[in-house]
N, CA, C and O atoms as CSV, one atom per row, in Angstrom:
chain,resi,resn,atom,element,x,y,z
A,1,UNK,N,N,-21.688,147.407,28.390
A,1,UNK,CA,C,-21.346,146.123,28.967
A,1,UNK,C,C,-19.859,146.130,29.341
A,1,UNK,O,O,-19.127,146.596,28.469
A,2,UNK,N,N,-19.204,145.658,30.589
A,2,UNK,CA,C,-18.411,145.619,30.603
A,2,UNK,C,C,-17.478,144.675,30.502
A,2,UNK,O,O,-17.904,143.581,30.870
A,3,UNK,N,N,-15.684,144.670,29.924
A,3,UNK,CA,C,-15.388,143.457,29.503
A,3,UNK,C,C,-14.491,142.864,30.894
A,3,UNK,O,O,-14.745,143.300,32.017
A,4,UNK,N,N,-13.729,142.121,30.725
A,4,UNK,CA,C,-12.924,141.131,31.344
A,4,UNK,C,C,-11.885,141.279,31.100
A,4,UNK,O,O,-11.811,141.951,30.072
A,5,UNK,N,N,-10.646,140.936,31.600
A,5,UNK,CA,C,-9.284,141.098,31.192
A,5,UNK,C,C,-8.476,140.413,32.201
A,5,UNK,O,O,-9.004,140.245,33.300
A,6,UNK,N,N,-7.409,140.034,32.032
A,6,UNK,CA,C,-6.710,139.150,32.917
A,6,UNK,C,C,-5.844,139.426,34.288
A,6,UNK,O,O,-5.341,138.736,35.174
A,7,UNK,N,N,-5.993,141.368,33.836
A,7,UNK,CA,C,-5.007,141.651,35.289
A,7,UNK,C,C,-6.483,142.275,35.755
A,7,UNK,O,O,-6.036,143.182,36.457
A,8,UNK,N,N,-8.171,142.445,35.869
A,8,UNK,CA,C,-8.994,143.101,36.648
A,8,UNK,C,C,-9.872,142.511,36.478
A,8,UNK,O,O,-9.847,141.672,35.577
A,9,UNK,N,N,-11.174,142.715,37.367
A,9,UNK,CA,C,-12.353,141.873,37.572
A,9,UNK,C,C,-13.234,142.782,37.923
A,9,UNK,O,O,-12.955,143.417,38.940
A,10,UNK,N,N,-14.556,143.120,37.195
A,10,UNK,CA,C,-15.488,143.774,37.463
A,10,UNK,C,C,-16.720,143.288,38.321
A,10,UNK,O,O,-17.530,142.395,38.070
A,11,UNK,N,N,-16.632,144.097,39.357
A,11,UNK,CA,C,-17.951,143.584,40.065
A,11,UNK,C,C,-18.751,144.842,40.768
A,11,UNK,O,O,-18.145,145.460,41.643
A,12,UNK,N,N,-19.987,145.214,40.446
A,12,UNK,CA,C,-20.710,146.149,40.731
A,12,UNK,C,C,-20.814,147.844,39.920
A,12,UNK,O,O,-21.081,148.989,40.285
A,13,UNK,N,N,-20.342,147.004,38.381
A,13,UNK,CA,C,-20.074,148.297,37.560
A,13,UNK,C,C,-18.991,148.974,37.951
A,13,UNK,O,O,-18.883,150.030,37.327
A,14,UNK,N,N,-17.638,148.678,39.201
A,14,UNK,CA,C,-16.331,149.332,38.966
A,14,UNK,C,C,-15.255,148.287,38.927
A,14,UNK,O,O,-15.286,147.172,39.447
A,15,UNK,N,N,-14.010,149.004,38.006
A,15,UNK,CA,C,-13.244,147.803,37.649
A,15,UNK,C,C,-12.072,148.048,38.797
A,15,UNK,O,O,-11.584,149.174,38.889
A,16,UNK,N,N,-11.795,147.380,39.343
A,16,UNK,CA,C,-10.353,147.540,39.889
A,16,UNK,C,C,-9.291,145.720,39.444
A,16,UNK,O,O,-9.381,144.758,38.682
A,17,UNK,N,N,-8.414,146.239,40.525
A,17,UNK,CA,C,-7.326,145.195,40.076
A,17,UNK,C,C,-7.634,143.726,41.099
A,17,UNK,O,O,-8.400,143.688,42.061
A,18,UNK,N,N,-7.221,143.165,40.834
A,18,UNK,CA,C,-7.541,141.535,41.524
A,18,UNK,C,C,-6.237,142.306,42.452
A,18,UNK,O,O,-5.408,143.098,42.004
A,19,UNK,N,N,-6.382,141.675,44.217
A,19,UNK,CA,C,-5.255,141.792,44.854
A,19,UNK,C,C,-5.002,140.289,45.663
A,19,UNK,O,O,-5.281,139.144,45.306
A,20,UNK,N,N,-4.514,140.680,46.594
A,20,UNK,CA,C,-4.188,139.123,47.167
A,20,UNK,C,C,-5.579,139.178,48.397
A,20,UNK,O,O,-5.819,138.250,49.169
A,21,UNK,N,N,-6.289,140.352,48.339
A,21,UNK,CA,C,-7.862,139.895,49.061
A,21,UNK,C,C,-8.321,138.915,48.244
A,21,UNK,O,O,-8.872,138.286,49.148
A,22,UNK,N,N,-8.515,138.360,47.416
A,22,UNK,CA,C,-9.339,137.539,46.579
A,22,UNK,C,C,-8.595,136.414,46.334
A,22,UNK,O,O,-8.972,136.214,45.179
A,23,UNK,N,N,-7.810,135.523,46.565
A,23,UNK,CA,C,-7.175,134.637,45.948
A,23,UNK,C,C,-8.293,133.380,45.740
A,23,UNK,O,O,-7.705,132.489,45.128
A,24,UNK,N,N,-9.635,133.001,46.015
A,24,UNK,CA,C,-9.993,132.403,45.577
A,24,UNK,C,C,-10.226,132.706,43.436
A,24,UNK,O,O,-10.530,131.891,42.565
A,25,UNK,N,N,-9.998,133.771,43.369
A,25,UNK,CA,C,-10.467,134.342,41.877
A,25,UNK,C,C,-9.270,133.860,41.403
A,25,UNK,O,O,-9.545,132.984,40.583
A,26,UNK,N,N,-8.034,133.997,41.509
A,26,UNK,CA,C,-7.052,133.799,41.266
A,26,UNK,C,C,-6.686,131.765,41.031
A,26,UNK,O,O,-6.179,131.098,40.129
A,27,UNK,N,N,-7.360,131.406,42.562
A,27,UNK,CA,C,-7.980,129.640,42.123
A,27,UNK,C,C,-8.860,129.422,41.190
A,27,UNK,O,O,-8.390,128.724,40.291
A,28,UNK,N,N,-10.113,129.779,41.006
A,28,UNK,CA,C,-10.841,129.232,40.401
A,28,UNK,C,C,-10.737,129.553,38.609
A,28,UNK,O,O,-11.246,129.034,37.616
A,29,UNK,N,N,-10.050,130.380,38.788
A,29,UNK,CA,C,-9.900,131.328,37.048
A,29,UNK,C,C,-8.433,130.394,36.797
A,29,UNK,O,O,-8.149,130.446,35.600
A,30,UNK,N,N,-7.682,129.771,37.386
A,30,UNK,CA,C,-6.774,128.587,37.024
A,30,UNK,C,C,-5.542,129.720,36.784
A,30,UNK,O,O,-4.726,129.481,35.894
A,31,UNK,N,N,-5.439,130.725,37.436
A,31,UNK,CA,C,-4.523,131.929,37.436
A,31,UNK,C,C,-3.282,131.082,38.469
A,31,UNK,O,O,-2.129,130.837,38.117
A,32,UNK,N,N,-3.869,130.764,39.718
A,32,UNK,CA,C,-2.934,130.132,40.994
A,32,UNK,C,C,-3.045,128.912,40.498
A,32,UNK,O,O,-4.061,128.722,39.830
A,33,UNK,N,N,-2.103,127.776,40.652
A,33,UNK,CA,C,-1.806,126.559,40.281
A,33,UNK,C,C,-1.931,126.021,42.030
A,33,UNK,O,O,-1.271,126.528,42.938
A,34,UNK,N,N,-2.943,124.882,42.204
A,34,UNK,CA,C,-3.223,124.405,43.125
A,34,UNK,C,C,-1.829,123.309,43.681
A,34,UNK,O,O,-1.622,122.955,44.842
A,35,UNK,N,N,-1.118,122.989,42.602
A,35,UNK,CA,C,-0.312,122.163,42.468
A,35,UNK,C,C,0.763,121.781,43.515
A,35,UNK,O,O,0.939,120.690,44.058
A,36,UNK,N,N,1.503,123.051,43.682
A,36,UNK,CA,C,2.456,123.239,44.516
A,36,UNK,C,C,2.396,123.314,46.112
A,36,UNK,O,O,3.153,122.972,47.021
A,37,UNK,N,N,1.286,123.853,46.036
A,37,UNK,CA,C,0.754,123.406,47.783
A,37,UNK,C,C,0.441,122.794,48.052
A,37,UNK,O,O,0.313,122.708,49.273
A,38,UNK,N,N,-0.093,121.528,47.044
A,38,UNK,CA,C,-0.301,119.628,47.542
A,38,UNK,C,C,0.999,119.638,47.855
A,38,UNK,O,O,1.162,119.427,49.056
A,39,UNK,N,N,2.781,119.929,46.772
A,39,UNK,CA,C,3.693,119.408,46.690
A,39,UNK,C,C,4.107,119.643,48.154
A,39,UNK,O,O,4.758,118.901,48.889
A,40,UNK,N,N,3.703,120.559,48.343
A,40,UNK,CA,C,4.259,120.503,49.929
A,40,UNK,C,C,3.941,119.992,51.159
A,40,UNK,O,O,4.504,119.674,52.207
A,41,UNK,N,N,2.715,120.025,50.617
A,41,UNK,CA,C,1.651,118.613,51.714
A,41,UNK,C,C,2.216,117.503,51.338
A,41,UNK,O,O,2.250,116.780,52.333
A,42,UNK,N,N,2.760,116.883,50.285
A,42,UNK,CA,C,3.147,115.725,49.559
A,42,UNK,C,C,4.870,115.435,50.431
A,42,UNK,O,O,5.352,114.439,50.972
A,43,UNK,N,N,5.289,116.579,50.248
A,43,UNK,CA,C,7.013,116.589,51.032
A,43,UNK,C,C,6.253,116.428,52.432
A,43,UNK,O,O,6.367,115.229,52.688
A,44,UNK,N,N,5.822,116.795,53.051
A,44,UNK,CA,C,5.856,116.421,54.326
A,44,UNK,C,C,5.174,115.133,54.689
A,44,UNK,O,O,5.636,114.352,55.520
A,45,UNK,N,N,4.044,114.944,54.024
A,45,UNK,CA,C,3.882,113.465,54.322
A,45,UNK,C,C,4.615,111.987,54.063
A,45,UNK,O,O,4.370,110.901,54.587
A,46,UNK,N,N,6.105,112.538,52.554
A,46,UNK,CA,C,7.068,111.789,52.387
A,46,UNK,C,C,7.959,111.838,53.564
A,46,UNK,O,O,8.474,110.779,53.922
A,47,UNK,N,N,8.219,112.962,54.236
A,47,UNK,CA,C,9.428,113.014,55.238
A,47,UNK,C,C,8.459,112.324,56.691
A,47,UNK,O,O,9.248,112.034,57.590
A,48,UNK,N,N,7.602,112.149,56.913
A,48,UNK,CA,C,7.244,111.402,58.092
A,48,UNK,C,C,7.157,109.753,57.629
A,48,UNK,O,O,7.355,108.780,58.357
A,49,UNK,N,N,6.840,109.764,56.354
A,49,UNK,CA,C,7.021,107.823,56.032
A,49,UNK,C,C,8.010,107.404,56.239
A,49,UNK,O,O,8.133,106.414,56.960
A,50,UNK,N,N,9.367,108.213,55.499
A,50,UNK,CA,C,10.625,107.816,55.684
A,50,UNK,C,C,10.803,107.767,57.090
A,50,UNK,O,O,10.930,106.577,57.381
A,51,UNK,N,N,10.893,108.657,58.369
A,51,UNK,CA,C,10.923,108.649,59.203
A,51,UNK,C,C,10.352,107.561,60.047
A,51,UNK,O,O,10.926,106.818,60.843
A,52,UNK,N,N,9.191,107.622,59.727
A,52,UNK,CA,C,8.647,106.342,60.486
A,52,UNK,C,C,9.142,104.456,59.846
A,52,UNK,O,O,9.650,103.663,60.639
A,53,UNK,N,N,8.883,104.100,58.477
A,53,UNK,CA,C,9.680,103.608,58.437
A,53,UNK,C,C,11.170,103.004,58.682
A,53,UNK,O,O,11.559,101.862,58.924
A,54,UNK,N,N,11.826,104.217,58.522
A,54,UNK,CA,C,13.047,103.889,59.036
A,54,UNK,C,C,13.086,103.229,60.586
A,54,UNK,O,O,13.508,102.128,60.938
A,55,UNK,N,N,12.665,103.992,61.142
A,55,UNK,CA,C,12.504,103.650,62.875
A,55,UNK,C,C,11.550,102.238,62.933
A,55,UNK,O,O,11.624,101.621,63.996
A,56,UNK,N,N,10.685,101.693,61.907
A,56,UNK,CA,C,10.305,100.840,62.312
A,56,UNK,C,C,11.082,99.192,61.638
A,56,UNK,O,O,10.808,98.011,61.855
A,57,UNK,N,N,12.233,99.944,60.676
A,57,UNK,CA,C,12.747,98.939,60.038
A,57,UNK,C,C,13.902,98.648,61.092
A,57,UNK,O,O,13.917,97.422,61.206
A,58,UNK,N,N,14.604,99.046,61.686
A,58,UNK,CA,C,15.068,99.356,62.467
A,58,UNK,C,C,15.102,98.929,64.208
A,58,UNK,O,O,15.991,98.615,65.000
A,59,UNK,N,N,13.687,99.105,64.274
A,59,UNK,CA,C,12.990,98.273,65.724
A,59,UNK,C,C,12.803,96.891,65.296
A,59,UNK,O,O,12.823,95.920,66.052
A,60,UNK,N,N,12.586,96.860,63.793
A,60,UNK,CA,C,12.609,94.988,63.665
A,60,UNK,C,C,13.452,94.662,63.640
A,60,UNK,O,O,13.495,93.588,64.240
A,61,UNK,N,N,14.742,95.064,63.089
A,61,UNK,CA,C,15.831,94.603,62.276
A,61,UNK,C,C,16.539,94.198,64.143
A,61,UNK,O,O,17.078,93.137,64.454
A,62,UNK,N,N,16.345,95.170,64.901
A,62,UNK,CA,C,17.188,94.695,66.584
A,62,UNK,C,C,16.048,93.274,66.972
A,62,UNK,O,O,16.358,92.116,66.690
A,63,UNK,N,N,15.257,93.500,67.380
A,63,UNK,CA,C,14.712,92.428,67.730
A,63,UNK,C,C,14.459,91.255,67.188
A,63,UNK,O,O,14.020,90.329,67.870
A,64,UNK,N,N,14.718,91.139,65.815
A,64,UNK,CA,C,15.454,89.725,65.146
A,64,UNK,C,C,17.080,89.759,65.047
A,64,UNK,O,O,17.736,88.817,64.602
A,65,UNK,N,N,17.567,90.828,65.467
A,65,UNK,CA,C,18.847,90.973,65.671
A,65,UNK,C,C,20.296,90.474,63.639
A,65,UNK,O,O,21.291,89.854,63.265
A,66,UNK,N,N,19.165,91.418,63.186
A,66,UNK,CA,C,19.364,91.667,61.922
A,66,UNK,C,C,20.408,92.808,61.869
A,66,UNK,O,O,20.083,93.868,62.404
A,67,UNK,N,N,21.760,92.702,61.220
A,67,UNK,CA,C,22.337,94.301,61.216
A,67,UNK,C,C,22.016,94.596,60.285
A,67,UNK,O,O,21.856,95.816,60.292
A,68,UNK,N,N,21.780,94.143,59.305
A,68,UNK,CA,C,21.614,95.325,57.693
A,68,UNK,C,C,20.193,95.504,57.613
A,68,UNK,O,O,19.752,96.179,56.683
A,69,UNK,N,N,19.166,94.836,58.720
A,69,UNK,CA,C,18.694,95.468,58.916
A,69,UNK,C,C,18.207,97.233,59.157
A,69,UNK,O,O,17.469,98.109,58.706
A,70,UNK,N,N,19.075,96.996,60.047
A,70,UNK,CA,C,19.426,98.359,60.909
A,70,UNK,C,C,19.807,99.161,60.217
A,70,UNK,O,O,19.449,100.339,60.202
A,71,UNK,N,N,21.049,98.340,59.145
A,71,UNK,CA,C,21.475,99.714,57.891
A,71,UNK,C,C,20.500,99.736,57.030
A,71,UNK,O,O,20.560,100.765,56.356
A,72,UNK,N,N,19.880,99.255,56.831
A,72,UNK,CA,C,18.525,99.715,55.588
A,72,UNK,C,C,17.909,100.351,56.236
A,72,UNK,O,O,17.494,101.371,55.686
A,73,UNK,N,N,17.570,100.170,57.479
A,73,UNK,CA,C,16.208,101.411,58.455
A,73,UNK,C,C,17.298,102.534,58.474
A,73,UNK,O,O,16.714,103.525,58.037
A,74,UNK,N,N,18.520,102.854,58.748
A,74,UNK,CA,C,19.322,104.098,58.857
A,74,UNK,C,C,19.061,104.850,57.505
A,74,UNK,O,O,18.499,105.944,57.450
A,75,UNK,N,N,19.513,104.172,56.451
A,75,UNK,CA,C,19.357,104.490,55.007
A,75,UNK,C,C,18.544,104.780,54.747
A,75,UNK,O,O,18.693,105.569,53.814
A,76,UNK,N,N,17.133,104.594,55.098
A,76,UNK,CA,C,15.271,104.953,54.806
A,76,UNK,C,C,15.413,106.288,55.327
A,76,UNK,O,O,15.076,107.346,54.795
A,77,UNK,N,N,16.182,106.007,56.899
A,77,UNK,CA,C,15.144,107.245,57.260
A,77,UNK,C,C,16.332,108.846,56.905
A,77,UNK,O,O,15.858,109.919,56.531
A,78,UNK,N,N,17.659,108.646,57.107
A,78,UNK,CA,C,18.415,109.704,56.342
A,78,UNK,C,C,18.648,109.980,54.638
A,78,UNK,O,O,18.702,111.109,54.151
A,79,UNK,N,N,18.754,108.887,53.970
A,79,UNK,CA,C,18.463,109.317,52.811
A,79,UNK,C,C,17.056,109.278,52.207
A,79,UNK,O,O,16.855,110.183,51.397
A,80,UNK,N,N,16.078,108.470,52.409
A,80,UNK,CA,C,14.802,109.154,52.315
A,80,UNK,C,C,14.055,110.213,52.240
A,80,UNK,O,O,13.102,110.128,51.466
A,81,UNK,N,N,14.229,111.407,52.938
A,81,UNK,CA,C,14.061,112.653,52.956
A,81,UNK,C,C,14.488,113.101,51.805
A,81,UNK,O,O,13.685,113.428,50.930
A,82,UNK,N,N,15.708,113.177,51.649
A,82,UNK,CA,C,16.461,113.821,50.417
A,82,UNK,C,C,16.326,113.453,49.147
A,82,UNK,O,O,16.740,114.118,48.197
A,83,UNK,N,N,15.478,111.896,49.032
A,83,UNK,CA,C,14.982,111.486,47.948
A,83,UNK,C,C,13.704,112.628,47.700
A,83,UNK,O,O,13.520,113.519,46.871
A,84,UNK,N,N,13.125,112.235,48.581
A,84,UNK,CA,C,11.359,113.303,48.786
A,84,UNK,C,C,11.585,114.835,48.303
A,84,UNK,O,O,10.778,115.528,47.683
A,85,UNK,N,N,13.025,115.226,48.792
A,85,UNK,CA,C,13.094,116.709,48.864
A,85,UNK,C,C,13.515,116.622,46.895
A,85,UNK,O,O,12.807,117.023,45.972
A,86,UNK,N,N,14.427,116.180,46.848
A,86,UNK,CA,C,14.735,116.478,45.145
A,86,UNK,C,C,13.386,116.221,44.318
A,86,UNK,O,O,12.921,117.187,43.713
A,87,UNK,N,N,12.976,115.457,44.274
A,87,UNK,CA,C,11.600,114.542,43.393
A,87,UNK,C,C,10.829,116.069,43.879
A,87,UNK,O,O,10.781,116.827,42.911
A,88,UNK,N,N,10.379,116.522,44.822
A,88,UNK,CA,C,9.824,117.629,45.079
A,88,UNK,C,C,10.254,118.871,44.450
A,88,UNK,O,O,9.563,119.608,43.747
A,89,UNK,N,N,11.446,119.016,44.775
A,89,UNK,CA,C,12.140,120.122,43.642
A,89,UNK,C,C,12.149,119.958,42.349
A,89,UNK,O,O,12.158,120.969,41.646
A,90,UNK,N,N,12.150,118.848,41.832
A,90,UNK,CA,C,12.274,118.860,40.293
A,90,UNK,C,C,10.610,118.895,39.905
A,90,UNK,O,O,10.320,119.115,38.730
A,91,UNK,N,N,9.592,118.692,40.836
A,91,UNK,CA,C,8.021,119.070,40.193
A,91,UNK,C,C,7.905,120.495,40.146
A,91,UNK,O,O,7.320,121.160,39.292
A,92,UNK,N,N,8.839,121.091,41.667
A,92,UNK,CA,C,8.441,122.472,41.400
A,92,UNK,C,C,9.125,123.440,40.571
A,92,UNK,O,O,8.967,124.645,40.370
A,93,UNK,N,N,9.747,122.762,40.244
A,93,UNK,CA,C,10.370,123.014,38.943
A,93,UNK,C,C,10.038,123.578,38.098
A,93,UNK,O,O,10.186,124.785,37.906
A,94,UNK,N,N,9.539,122.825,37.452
A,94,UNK,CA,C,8.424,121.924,36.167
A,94,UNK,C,C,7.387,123.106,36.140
A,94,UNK,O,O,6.981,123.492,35.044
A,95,UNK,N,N,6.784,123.902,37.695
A,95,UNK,CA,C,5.568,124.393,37.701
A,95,UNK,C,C,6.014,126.032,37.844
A,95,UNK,O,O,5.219,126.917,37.529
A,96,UNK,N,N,7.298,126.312,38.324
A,96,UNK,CA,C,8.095,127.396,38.371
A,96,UNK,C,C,8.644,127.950,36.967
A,96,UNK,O,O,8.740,129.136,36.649
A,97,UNK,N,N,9.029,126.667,36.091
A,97,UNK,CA,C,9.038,127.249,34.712
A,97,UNK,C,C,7.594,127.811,34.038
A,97,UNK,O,O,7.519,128.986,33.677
A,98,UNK,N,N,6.704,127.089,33.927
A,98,UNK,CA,C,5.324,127.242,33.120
A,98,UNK,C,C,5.122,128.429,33.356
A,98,UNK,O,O,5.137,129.235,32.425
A,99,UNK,N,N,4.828,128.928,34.967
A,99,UNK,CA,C,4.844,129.931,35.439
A,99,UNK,C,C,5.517,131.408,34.720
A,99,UNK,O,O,4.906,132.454,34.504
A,100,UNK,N,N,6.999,131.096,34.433
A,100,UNK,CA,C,7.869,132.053,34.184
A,100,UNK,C,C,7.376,132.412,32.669
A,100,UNK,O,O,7.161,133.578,32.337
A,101,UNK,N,N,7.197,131.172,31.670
A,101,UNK,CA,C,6.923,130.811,30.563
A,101,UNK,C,C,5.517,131.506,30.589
A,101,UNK,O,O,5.708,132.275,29.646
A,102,UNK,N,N,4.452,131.731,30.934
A,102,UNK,CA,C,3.307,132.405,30.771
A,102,UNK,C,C,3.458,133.584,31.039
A,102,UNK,O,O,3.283,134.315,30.064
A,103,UNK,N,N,3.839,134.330,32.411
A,103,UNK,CA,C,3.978,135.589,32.410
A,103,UNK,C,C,5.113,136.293,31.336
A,103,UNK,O,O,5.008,137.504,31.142
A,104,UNK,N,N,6.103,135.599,30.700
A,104,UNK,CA,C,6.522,136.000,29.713
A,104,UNK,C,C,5.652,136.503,28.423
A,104,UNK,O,O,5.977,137.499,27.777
A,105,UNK,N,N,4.650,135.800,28.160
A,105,UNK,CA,C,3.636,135.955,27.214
A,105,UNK,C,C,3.153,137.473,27.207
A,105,UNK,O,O,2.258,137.833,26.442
């Protein structure tokens, strides 16, 4: 019978090594952390809210002829991003240590 082990995968009675042909094995065995590639779907769908927001706080703030308006839509849409981008860095962080922390094991 043959066994299992964490760096190879047997299939058809020969063992070889898992490579990056297979990365679903690597998903489903909870080896790849799905995590970080939402985070980046997650950063980009933060950097188009800010963006759009801003521009739409902005298109109101003139046509009621609001100025701090205008500076709160400026403020959304340039510092916004950079909110998204840190909050993003500090998850991948978080998932970059565990990472380091297991293959240490």
């Amino acid at each position: 019978m043959a066994t299992r082990d964490a760096a190879s995968i047997v299939r058809g009675g020969s063992k070889r090594e898992i490579t990056k042909e297979e990365p679903m094995h690597g998903f489903l065995s909870f080896r790849k952390f799905f995590t970080p590639d939402l985070i980046h779907v997650l950063f980009w769908i933060g950097i188009g809210v800010c963006a759009l927001k801003g521009i739409t706080m902005m298109a109101t703030a003139g046509v009621y002829h609001q100025a701090m308006g205008i500076v709160d839509g400026l403020i959304v849409f340039f510092v916004g991003p950079v909110v998204v981008r840190v909050v993003c860095e500090i998850l991948m962080a978080v998932f970059q240590m565990h990472e380091s922390i297991t293959r240490d094991r």
